[in-house]
GUTORLUM-478214 format. One record per residue: residue number from 1; residue in three letters; chain; x, y, z of N, C-alpha, C in turn. Coordinates in nm, 2 decimals. Layout:
seq|type|mol|neast|nnorth|nup|caeast|canorth|caup|ceast|cnorth|cup
NUM|ALA|A|X|Y|Z|X|Y|Z|X|Y|Z .
...
END
This chain:
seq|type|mol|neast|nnorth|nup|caeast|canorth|caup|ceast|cnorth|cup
1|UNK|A|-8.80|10.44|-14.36|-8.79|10.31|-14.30|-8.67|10.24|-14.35 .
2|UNK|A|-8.56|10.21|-14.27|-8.49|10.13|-14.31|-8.49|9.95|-14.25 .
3|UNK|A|-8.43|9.89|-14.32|-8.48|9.73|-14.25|-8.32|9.64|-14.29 .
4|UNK|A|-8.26|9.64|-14.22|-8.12|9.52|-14.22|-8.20|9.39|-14.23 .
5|UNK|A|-8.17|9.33|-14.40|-8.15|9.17|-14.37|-8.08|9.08|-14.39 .
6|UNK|A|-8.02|9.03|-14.28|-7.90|8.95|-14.26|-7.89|8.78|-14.33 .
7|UNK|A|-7.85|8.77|-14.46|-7.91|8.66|-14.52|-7.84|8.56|-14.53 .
8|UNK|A|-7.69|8.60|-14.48|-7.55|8.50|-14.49|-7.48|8.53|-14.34 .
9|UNK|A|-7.59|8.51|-14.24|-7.49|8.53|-14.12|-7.37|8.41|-14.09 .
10|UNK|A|-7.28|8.46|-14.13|-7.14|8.40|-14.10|-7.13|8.30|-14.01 .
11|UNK|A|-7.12|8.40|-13.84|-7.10|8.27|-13.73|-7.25|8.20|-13.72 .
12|UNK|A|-7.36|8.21|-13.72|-7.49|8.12|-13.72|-7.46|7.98|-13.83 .
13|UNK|A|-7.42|8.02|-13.97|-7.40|7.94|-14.03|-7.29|7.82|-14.00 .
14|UNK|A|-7.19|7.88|-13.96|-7.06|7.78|-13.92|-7.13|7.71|-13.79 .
15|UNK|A|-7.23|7.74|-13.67|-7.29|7.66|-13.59|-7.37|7.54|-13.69 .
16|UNK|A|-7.43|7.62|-13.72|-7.53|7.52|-13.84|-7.47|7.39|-13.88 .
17|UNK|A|-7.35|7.44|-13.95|-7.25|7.30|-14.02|-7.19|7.26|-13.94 .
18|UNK|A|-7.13|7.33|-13.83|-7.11|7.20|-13.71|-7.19|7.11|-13.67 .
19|UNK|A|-7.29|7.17|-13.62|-7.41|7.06|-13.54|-7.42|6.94|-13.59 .
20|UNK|A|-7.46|6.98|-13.81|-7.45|6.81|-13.88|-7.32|6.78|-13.93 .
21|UNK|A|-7.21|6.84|-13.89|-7.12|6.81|-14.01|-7.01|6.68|-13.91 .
22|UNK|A|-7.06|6.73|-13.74|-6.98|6.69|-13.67|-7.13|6.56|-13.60 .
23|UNK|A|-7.20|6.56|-13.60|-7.30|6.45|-13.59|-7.36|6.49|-13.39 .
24|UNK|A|-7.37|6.63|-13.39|-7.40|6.71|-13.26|-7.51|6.67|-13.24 .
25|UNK|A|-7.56|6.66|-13.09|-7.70|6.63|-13.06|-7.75|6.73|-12.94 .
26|UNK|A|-7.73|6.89|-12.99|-7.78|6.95|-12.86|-7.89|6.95|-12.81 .
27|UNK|A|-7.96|6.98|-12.70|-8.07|6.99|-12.65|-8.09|7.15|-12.63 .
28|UNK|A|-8.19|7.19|-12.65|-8.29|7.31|-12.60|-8.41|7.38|-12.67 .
29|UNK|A|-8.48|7.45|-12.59|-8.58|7.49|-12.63|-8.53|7.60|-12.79 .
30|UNK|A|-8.63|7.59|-12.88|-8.65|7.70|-12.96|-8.48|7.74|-13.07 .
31|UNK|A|-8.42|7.53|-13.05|-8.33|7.53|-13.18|-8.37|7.54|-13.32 .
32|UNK|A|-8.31|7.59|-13.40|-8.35|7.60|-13.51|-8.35|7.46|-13.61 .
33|UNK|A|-8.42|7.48|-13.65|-8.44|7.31|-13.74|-8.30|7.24|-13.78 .
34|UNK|A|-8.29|7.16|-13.88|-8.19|7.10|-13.93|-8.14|7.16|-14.07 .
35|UNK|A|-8.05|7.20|-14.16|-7.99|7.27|-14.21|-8.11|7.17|-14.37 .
36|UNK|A|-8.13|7.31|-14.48|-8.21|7.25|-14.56|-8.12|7.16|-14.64 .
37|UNK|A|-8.00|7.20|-14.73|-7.87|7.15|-14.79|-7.75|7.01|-14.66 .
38|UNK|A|-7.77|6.96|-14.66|-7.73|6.82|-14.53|-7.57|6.83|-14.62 .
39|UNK|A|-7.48|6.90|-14.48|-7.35|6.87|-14.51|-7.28|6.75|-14.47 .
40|UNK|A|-7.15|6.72|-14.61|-7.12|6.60|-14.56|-7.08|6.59|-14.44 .
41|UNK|A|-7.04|6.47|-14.38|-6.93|6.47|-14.24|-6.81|6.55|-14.25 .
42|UNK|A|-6.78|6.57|-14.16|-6.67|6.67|-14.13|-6.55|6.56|-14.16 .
43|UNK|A|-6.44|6.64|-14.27|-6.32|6.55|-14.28|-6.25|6.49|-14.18 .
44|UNK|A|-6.23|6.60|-14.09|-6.13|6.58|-13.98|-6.23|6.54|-13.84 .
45|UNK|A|-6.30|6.44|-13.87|-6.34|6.40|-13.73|-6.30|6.42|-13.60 .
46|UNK|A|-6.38|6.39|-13.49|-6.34|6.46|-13.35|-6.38|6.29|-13.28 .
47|UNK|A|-6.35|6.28|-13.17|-6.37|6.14|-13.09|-6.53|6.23|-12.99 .
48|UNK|A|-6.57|6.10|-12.92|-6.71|6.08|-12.90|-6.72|6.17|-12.79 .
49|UNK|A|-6.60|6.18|-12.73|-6.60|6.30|-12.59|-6.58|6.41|-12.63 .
50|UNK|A|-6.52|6.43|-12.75|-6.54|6.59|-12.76|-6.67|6.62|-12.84 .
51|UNK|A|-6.72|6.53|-12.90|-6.84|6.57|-12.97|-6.95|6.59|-12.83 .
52|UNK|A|-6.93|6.48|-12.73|-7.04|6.53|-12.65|-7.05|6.66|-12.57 .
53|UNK|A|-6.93|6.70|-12.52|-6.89|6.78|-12.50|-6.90|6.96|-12.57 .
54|UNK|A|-6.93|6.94|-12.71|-6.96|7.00|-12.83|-7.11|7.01|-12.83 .
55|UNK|A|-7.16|6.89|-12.83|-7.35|6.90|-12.81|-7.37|6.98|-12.66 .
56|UNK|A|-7.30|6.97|-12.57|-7.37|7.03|-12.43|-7.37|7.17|-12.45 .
57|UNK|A|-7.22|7.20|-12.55|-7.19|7.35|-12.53|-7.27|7.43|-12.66 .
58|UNK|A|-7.35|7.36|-12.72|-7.40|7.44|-12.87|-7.48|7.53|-12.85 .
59|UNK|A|-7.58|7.48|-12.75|-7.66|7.59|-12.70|-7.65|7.71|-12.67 .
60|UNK|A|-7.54|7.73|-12.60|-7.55|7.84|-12.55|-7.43|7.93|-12.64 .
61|UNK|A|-7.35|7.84|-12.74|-7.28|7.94|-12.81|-7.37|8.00|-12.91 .
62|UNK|A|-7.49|7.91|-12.93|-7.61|7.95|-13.07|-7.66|8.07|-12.97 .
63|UNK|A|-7.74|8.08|-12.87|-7.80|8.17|-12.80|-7.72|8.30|-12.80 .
64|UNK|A|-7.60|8.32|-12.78|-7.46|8.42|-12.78|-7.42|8.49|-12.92 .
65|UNK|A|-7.42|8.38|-13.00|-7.43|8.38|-13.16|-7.54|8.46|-13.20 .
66|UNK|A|-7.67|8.46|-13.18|-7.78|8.47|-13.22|-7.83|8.64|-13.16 .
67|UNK|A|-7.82|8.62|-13.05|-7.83|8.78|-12.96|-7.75|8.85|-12.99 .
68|UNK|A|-7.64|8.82|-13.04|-7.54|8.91|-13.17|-7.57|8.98|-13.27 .
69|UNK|A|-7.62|8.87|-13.34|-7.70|8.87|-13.46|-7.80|8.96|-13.45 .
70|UNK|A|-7.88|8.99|-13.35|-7.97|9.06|-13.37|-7.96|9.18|-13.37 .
71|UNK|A|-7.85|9.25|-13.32|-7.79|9.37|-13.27|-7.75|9.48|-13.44 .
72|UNK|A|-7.78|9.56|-13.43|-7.75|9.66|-13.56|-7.58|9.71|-13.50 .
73|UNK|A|-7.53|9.72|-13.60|-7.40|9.73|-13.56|-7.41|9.87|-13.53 .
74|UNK|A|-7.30|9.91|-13.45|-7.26|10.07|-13.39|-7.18|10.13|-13.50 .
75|UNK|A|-7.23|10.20|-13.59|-7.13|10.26|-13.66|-7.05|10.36|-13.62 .
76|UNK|A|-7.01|10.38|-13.49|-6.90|10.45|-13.45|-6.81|10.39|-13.41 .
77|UNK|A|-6.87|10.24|-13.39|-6.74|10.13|-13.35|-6.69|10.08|-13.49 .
78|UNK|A|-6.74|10.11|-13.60|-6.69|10.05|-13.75|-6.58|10.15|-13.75 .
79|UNK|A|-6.62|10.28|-13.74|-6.54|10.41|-13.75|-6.43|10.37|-13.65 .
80|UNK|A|-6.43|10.30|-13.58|-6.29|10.30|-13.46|-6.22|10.20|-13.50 .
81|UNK|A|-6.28|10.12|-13.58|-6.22|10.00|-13.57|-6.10|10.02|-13.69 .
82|UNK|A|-6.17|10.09|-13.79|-6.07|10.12|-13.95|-6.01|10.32|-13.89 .
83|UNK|A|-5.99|10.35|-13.72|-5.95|10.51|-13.70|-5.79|10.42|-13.76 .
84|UNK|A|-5.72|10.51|-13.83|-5.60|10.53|-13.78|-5.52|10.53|-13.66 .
85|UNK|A|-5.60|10.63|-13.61|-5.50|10.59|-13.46|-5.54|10.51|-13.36 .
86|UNK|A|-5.62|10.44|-13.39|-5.64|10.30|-13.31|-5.47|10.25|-13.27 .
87|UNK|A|-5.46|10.16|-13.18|-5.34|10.09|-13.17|-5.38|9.94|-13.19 .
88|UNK|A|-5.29|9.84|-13.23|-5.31|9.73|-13.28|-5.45|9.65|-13.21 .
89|UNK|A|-5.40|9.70|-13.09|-5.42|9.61|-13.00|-5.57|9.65|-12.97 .
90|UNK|A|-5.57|9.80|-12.96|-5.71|9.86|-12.94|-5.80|9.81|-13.01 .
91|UNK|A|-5.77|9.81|-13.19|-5.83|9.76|-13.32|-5.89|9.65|-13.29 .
92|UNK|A|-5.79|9.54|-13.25|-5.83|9.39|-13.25|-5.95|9.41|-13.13 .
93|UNK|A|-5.94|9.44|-12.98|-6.04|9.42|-12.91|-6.20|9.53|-12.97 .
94|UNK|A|-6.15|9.61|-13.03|-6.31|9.66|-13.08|-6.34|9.57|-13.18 .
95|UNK|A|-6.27|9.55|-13.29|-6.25|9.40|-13.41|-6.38|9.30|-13.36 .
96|UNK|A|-6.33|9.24|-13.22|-6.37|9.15|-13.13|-6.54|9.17|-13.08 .
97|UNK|A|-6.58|9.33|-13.04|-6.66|9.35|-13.03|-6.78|9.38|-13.14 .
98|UNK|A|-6.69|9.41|-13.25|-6.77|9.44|-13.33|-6.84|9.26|-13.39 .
99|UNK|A|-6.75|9.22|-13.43|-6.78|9.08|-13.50|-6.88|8.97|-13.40 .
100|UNK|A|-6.91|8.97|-13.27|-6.94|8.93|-13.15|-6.89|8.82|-13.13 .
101|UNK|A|-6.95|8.72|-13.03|-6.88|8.56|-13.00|-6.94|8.45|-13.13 .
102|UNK|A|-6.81|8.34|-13.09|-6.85|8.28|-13.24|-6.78|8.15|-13.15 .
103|UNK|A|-6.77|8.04|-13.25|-6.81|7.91|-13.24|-6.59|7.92|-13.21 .
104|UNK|A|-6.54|7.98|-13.27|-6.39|7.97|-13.28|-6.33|8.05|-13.20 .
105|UNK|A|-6.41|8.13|-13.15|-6.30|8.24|-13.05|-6.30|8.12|-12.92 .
106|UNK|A|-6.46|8.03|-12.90|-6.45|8.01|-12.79|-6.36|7.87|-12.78 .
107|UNK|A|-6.40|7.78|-12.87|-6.35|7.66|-12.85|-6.20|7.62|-13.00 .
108|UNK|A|-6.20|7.76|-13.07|-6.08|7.70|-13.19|-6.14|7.68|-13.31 .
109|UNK|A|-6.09|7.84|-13.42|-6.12|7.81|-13.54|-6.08|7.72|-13.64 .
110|UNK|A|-6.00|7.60|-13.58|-5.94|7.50|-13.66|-6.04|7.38|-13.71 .
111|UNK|A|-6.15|7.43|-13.64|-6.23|7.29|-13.70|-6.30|7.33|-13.82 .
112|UNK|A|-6.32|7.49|-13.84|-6.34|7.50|-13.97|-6.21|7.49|-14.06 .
113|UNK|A|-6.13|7.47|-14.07|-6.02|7.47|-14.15|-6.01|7.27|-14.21 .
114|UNK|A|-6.16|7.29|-14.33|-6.21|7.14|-14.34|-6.29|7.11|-14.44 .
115|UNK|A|-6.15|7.08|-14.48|-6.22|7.06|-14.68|-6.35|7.09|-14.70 .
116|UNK|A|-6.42|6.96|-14.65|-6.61|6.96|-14.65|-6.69|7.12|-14.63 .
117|UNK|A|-6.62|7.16|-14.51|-6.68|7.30|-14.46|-6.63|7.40|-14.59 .
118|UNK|A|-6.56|7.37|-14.59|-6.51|7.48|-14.73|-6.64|7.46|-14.88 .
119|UNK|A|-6.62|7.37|-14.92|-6.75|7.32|-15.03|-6.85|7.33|-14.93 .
120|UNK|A|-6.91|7.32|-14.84|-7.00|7.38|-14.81|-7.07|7.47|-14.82 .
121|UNK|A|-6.97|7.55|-14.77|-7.00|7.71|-14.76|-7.00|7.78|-14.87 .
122|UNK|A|-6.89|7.71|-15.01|-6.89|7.75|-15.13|-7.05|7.73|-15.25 .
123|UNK|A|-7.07|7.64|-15.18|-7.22|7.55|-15.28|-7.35|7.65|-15.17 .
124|UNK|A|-7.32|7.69|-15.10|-7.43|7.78|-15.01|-7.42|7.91|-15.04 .
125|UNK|A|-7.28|7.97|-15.10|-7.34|8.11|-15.15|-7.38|8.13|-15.25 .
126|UNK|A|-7.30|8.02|-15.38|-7.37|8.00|-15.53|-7.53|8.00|-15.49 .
127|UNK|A|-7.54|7.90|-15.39|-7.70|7.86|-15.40|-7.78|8.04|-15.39 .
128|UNK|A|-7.72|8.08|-15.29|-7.80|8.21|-15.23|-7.74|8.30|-15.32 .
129|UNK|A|-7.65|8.31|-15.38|-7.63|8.41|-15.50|-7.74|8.38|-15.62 .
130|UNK|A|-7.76|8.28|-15.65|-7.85|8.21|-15.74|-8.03|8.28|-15.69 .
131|UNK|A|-8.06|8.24|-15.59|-8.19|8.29|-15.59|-8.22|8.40|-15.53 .
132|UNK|A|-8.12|8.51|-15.52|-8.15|8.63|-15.51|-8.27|8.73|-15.62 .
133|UNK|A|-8.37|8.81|-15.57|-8.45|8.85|-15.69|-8.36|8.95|-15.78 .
134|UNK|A|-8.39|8.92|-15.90|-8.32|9.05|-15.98|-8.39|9.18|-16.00 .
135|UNK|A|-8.51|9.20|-15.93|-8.63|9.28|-15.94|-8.63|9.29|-15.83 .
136|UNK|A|-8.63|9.42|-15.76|-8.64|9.45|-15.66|-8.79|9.43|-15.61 .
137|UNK|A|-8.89|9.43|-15.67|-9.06|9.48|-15.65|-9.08|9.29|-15.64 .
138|UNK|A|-8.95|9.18|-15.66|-9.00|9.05|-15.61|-8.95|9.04|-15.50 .
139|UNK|A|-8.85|9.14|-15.43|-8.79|9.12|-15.26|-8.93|9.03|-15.21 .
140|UNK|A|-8.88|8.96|-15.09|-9.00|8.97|-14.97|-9.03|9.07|-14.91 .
141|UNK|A|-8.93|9.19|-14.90|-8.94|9.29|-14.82|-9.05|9.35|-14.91 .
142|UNK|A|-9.03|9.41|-15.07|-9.13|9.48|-15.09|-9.28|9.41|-15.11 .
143|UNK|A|-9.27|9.29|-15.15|-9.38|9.20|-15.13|-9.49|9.23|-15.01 .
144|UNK|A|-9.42|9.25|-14.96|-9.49|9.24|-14.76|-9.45|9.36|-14.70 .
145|UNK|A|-9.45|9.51|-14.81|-9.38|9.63|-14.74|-9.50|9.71|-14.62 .
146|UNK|A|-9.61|9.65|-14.65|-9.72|9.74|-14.57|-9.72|9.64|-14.42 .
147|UNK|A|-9.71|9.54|-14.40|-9.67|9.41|-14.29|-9.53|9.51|-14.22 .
148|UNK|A|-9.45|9.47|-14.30|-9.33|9.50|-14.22|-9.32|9.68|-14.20 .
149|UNK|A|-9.37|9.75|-14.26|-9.37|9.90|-14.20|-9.45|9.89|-14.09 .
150|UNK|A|-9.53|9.82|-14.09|-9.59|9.79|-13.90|-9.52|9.76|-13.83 .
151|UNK|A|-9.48|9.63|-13.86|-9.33|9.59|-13.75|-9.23|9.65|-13.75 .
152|UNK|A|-9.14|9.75|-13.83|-9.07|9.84|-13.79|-9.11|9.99|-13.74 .
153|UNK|A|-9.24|9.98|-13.73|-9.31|10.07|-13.65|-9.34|10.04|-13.52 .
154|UNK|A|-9.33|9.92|-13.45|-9.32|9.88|-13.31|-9.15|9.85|-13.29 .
155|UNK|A|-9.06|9.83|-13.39|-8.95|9.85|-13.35|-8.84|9.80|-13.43 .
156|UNK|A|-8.88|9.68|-13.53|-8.86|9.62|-13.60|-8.70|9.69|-13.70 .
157|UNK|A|-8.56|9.64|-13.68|-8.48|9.69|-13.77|-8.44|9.63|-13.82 .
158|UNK|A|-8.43|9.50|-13.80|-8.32|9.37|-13.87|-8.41|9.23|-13.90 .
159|UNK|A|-8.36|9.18|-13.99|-8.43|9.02|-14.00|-8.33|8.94|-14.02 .
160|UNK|A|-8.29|8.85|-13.96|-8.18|8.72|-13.99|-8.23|8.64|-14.03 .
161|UNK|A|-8.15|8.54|-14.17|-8.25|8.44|-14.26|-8.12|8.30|-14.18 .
162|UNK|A|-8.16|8.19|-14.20|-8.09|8.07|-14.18|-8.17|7.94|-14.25 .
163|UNK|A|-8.06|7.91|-14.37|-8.11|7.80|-14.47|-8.19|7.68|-14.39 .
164|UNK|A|-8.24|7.65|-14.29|-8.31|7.55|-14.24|-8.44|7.55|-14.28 .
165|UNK|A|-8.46|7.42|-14.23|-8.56|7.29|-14.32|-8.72|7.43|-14.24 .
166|UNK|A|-8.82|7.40|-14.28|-8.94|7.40|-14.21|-9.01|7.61|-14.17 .
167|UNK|A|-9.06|7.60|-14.09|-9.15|7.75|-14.07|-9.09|7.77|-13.94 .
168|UNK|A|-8.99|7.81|-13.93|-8.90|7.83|-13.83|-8.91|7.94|-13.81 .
169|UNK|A|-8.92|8.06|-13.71|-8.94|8.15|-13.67|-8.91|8.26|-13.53 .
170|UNK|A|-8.86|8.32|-13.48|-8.85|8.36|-13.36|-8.81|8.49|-13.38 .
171|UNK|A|-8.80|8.60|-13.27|-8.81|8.71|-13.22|-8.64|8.67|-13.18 .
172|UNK|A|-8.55|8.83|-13.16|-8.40|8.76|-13.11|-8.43|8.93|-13.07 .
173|UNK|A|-8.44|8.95|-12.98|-8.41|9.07|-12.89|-8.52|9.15|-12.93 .
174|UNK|A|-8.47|9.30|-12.90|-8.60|9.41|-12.90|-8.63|9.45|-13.05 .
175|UNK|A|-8.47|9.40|-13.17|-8.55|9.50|-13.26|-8.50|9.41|-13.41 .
176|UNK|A|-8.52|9.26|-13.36|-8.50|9.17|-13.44|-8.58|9.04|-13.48 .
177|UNK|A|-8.57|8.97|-13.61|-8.67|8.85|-13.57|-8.55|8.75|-13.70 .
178|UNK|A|-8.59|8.60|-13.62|-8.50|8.46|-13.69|-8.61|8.42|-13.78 .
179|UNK|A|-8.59|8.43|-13.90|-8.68|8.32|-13.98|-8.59|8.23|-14.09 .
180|UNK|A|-8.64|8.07|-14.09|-8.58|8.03|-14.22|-8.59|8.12|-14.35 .
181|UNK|A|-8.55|8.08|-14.44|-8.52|8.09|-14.60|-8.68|8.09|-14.63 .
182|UNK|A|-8.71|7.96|-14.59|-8.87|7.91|-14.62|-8.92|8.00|-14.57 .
183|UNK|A|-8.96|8.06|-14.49|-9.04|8.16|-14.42|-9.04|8.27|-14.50 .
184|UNK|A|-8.93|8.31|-14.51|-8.88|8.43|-14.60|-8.91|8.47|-14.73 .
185|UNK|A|-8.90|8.33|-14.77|-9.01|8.31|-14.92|-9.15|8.27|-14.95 .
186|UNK|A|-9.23|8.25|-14.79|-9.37|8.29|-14.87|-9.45|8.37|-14.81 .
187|UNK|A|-9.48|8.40|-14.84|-9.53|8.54|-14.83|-9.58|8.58|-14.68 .
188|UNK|A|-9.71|8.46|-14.72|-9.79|8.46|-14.60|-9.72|8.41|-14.45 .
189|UNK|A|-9.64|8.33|-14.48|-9.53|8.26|-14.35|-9.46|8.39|-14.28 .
190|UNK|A|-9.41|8.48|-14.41|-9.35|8.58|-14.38|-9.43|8.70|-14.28 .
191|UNK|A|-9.52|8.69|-14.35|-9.61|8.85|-14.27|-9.66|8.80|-14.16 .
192|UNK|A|-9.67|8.64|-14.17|-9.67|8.62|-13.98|-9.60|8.62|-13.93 .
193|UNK|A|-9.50|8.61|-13.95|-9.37|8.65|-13.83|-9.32|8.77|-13.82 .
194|UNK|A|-9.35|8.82|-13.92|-9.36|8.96|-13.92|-9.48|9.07|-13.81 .
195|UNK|A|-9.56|9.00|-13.83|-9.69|9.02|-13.72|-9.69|9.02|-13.62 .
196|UNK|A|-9.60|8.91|-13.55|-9.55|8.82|-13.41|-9.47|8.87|-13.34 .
197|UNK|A|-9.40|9.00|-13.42|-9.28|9.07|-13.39|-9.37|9.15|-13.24 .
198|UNK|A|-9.28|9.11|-13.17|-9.40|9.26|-13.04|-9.29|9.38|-13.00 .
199|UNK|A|-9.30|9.47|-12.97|-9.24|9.58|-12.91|-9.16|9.54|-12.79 .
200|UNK|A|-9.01|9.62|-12.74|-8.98|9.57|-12.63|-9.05|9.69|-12.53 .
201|UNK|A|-9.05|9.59|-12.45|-9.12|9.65|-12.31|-9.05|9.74|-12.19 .
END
């Protein structure tokens, strides 16, 4: 049984710190809570039309983002990407595919380039460096290894974590599931969403 868990997804978290860092108000079903750690405001503020503008579009770059996320990477595309005889150009568009859509290919990675975002991101891996188990037999994974060999027995390969508040949970394609941090750490939170996992059809 092998099991990917994604604990520092990159572009999810840069959505994350946008949403509060820039004061975003998106709407849709099945968003993910509010970030546990509340980033300051963003240094480099934005005016009220692009922020709105920013809340219409979050949705659906989080949905894009997220269905990414769920995906086990192609290790033949890793292999293509570091071939030698790739051409620059070839590199960058598999590069592209491999990494998937993100918050800066579509609208400009200059808004992370932002003091606040930087100590952010820095104070969030100390944090997640910090409560990693140093004993393997305290993982959640082994904690809950008879749970989750069920769920990767209907199909289960990956779990994505995201520092948000509450018992946040969801399913993200056929062989994936979203849980907060919180989730992740109790036990019982965990082996329900672990349980909830259903097979693709």
């Amino acid at each position: 049984m092998t099991i990917t868990v994604e604990d520092r997804p990159h572009a999810l978290l840069e959505l994350l710190w946008l949403r509060e860092a820039h004061s975003l108000s998106p709407e849709g079903e099945d968003l993910p809570p509010r970030l546990v750690r509340t980033p300051v405001p963003a240094a480099n503020a934005v005016d009220r039309s692009t922020r709105d503008r920013w809340s219409r579009e979050w949705p659906g770059v989080w949905d894009e983002v997220l269905a990414h996320a769920g995906i086990e990477p192609d290790r033949a595309l890793v292999d293509s990407v570091f071939s030698t005889e790739a051409s620059e150009t070839e590199r960058a568009r598999l590069l592209r595919q491999l990494t998937g859509p993100s918050w800066g290919e579509q609208f400009g990675a200059e808004v992370f380039d932002d003091v606040t975002y930087r100590e952010w991101d820095r104070l969030g891996f100390d944090a997640h460096a910090a409560s990693r188990p140093t004993i393997l037999a305290n993982s959640p994974e082994r904690r809950s290894v008879e749970v989750l060999a069920d769920a990767w027995r209907r199909g289960l390969t990956k779990v994505v974590t995201v520092p948000c508040v509450g018992a946040h949970a969801r399913q993200i394609g056929p062989h994936a599931v979203l849980v907060t941090d919180e989730v992740r750490g109790d036990t019982a939170a965990y082996e329900r969403a672990l349980r909830s996992f259903a097979p693709a059809v």
